[in-house]
Each structure stands twice: as structure tokens, then as C-alpha cells.
C-alpha positions as a Python dict, from the first residue, in 0.01 Angstrom:
ca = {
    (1, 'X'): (0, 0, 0),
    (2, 'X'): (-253, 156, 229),
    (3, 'X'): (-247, 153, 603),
    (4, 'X'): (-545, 180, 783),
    (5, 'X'): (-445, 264, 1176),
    (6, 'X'): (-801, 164, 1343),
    (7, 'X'): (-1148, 134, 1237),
    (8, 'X'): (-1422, 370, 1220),
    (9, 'X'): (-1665, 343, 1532),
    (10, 'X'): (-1952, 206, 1387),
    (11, 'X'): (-1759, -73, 1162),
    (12, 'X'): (-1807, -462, 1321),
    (13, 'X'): (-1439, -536, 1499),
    (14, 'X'): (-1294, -735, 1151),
    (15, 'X'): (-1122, -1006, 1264),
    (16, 'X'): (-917, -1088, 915),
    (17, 'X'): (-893, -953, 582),
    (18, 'X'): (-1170, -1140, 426),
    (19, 'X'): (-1430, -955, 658),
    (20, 'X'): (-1244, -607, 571),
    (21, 'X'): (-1340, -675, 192),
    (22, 'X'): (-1684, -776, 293),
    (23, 'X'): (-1742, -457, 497),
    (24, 'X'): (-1609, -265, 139),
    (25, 'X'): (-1226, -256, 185),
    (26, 'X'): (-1083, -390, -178),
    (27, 'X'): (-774, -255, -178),
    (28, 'X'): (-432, -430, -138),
    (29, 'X'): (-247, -285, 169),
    (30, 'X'): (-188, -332, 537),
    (31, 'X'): (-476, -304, 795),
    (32, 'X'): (-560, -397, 1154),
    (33, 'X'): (-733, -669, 1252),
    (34, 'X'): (-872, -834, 1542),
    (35, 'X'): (-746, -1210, 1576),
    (36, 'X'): (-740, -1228, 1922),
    (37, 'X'): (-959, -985, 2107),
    (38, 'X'): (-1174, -705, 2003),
    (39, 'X'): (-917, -481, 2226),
    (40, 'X'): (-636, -638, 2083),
    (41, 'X'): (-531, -528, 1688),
    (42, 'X'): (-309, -632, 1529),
    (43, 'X'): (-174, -511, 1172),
    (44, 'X'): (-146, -719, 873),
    (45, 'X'): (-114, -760, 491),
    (46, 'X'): (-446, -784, 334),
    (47, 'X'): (-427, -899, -48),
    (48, 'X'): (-737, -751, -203),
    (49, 'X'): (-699, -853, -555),
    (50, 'X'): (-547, -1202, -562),
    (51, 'X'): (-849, -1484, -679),
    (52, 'X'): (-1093, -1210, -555),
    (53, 'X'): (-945, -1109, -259),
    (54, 'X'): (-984, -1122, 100),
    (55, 'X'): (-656, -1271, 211),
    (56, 'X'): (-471, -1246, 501),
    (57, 'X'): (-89, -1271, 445),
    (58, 'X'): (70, -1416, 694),
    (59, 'X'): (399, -1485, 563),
    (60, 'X'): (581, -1270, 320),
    (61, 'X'): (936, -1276, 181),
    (62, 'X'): (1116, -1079, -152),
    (63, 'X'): (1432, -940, -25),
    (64, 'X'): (1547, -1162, 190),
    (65, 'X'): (1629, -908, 453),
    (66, 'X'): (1455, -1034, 783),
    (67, 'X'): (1632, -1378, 914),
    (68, 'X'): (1364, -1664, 928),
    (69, 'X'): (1614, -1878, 1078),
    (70, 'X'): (1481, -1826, 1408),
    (71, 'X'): (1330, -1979, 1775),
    (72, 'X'): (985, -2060, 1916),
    (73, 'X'): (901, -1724, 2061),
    (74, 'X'): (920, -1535, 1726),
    (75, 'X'): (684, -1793, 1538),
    (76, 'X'): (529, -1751, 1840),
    (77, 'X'): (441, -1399, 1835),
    (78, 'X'): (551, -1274, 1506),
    (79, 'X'): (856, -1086, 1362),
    (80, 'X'): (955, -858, 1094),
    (81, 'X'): (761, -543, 921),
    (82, 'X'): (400, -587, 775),
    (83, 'X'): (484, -351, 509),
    (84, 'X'): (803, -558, 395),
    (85, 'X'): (917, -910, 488),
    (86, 'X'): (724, -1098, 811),
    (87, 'X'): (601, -1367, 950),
    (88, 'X'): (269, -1290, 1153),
    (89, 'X'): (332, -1569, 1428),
    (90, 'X'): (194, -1895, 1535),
    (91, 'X'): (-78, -1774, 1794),
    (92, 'X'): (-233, -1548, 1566),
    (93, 'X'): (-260, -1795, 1304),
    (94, 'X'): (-419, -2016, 1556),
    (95, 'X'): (-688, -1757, 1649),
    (96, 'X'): (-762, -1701, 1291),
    (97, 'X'): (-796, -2057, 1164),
    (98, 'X'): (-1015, -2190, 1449),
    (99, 'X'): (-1289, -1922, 1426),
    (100, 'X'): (-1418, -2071, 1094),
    (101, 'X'): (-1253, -2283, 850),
    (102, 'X'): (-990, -2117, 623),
    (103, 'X'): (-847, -2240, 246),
    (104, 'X'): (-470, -2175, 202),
    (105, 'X'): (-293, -2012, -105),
    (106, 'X'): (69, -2022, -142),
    (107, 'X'): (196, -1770, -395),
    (108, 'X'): (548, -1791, -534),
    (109, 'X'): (798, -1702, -798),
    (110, 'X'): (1123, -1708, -909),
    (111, 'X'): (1424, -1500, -1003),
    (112, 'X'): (1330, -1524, -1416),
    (113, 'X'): (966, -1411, -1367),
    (114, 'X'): (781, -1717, -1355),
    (115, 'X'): (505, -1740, -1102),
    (116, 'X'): (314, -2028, -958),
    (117, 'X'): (59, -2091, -664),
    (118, 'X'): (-59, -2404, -457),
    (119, 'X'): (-394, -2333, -320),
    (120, 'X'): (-545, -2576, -19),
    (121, 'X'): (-889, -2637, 69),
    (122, 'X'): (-854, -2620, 451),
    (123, 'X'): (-573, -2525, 666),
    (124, 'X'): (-607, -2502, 1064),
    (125, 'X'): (-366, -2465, 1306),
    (126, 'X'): (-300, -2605, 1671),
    (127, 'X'): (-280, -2387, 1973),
    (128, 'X'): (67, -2382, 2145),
    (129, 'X'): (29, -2644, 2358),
    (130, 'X'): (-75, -2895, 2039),
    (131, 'X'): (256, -2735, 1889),
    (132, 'X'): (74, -2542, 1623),
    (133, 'X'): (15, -2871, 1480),
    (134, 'X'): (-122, -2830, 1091),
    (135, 'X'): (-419, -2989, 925),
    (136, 'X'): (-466, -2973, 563),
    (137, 'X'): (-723, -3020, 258),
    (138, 'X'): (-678, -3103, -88),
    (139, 'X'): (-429, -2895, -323),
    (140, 'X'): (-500, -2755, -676),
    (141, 'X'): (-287, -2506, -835),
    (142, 'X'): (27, -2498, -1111),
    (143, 'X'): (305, -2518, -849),
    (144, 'X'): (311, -2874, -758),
    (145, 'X'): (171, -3041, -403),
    (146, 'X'): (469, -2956, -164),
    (147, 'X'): (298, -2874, 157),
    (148, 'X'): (131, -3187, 189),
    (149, 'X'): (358, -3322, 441),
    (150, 'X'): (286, -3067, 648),
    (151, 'X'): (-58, -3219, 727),
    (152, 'X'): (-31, -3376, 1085),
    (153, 'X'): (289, -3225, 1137),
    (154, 'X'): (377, -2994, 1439),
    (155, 'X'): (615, -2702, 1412),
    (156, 'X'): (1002, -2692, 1476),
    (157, 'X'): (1228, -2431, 1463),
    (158, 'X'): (1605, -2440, 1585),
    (159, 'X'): (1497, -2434, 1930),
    (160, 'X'): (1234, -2656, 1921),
    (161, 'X'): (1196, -2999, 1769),
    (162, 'X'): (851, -3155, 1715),
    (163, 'X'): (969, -3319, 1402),
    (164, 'X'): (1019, -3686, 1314),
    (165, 'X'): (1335, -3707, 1220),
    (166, 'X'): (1638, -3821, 1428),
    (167, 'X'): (1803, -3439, 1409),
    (168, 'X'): (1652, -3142, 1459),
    (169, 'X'): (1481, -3027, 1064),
    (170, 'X'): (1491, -2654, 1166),
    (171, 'X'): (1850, -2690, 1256),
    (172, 'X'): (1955, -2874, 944),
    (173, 'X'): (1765, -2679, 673),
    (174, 'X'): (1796, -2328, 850),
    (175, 'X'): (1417, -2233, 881),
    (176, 'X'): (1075, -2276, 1099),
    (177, 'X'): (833, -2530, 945),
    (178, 'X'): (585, -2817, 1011),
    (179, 'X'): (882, -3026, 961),
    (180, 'X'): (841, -3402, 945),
    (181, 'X'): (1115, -3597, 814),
    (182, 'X'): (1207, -3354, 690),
    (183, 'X'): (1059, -3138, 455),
    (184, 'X'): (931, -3098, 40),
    (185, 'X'): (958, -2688, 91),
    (186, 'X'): (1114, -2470, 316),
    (187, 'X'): (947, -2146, 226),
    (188, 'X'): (1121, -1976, 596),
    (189, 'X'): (1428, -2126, 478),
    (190, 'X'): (1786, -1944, 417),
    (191, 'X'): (1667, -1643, 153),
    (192, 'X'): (1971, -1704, -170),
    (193, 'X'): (1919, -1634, -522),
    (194, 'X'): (1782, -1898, -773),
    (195, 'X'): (2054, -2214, -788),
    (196, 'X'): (2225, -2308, -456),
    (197, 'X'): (2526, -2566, -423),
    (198, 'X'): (2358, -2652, -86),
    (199, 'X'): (2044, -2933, -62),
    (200, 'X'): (1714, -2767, 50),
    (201, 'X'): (1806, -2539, 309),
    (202, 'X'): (1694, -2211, 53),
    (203, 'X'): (1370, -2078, 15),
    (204, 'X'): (1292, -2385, -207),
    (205, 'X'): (974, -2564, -316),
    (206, 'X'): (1019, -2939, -476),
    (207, 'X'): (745, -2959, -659),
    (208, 'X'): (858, -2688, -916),
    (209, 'X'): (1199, -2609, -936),
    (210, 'X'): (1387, -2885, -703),
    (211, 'X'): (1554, -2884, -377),
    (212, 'X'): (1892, -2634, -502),
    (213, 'X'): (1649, -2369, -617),
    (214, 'X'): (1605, -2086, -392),
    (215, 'X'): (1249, -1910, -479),
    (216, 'X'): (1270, -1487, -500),
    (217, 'X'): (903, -1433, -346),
    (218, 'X'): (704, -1598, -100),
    (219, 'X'): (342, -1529, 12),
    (220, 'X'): (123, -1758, 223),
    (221, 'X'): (-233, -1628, 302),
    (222, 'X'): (-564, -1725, 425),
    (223, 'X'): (-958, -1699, 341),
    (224, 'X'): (-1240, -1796, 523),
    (225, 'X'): (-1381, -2144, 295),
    (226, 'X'): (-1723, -2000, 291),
    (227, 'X'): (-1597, -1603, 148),
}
């Protein structure tokens, strides 16, 4: 991957990936962006190549080695490494989807070498005081339609429940989420390798391989609708 530390003078501040690949940037790697304020950068996966590029990752996970289980002020502001396993945080993702509006792609696979993807025609996000609360369009893709329960839903983690059910989701499935009652995929969920004995508190997605199936990769990203 590439890293590109700050931009050249005379470059437009970008404020996501998709205006990196419109300025002439079309190659994967991790680059600073501008989500929040034009003084304020911030680095980030950019996938270049995927369904013609212009994708900011914002969640990424193939080791397993960064703990999602975690509270409010990490989804918050962000944790992990860019260049490994992260998640980019909740404010960010805010900034980002309510500049313009933004599709969704969800790329997975498992520990055979099978791939799928769920791709969503609009995905926003709530500011912190609407608890990040998700909106989201209509899915295509080969994976199945497991995030549409997120739609409406506002974000729990351990330390904070905004869910519907009666317990705390984050708490009983070990992850952050839009939980709602509580979940078809738990993609921050405990990282474990391919069948579990445990019910859907893995890196699972329903819609493909079942609650007891813990995925090996994980990448959520967003595109401008209009790139």
C-alpha cells in the first residue's frame, strides 16, 4: 500500500477517497483526508480498484488482532492501524456521509476462499447526539441482505445501549453495531475462525454462511452516489 502523508499545495483539500481518485490518485493504499476540517486530516484506507474505485474503508478486519469488543469513545473516535485492522470511528463517518449522499459496499470472505459483497444504495449516519443512528437504501450484491436491520437503528456497544432489545446486544454478541433486536451480522463481532460452537457473537453474516460462521475478512467502505 501507499501512504501519502499530506497533499501537495495546490491540490483541493479531498475530503474522502472518491475525490482523491477524481483528482488522479488510482491506487489502493492509505491517504489523508479531510472529513472534518480542512486543518484537520485524517488518514485512511482508500480502495482504488474495487467496482472502479474511490472507496473509503472505514472498517477493516483479516487477522483478528485489534479487539472490536469495545465502548462508545472508540467508535467514537476511531481505533486500530489504517494500514492493518481499524475501525475509523463514528464522528468521522458522520462528517463523511452528510456532505453528499454515499452508497455502501460490504466486502467479505471466508476461511475457504469464497468471497461475497452486499452493496447499498445510500447509507448516512447520525451525529452523536442522534446516536449515529443509520439510514439505508436498497441492497444488491451475492452475499445476501444482512444489514438491513440496521436501517433506523442507533449504535450500541458494551457501554452503551440504544438497541431494542431487553439486554444490552453489544454485551451479548461481543461487538459495536446498529443493533436492534438484535442483529443479522455482527461484522465488529468476536474475530474466530470459520465454524463456532457459540450463536452469532463471531464475525458472522446470516445471509451467507449462518449465525456459527465466523467470516476471515471484513471491509465496509463508502462512495459518494453521484462518483
Amino acid at each position: 500500500m501507499s501512504y501519502q502523508p499530506s497533499n501537495p499545495c495546490c491540490w483541493p483539500k479531498p475530503r474522502n477517497c472518491a475525490d482523491l481518485y477524481n483528482s488522479g490518485v488510482h491506487k489502493n493504499g492509505v491517504y489523508h483526508v479531510y472529513p472534518l476540517r480542512e486543518d484537520q486530516p485524517a488518514a485512511v484506507l482508500c480502495d482504488m480498484t474495487s467496482d472502479r474505485g474511490g472507496w473509503t474503508v472505514f472498517q477493516k478486519r483479516f487477522t483478528g488482532e485489534v479487539d472490536f469488543y469495545r465502548g462508545w469513545v472508540d467508535y467514537k473516535n476511531g481505533f486500530g492501524s489504517v494500514f492493518r485492522e481499524y475501525w475509523w470511528g463514528n464522528d468521522k463517518l458522520h462528517q463523511v456521509t452528510s456532505q453528499e449522499p454515499q452508497h455502501l459496499r460490504i466486502d467479505l470472505s471466508d476461511f475457504s476462499g469464497q468471497s461475497r459483497y452486499a452493496k447499498y444504495s445510500f447509507f448516512g449516519v447520525a451525529d452523536a447526539a442522534g446516536k449515529y443512528r443509520a439510514s439505508l437504501g436498497v441492497y444488491s450484491g451475492n452475499a445476501g441482505d444482512s444489514f438491513k436491520f440496521v436501517n433506523g437503528a442507533r449504535f450500541t456497544t458494551k457501554d452503551a445501549d440504544h438497541d431494542e432489545y431487553t439486554s444490552n446486544c453489544a454485551h451479548l454478541y461481543k461487538g459495536g453495531n446498529w443493533y436492534t433486536k438484535c442483529h443479522e451480522s455482527n461484522l465488529n463481532g468476536l474475530y474466530k475462525h470459520g465454524v463456532t460452537t457459540t450463536y452469532a457473537d463471531g464475525m458472522c453474516w446470516s445471509g451467507w454462511l449462518g449465525y456459527k460462521y465466523s467470516l476471515k475478512t471484513s471491509e465496509m467502505k463508502i462512495r459518494p452516489a453521484n462518483f
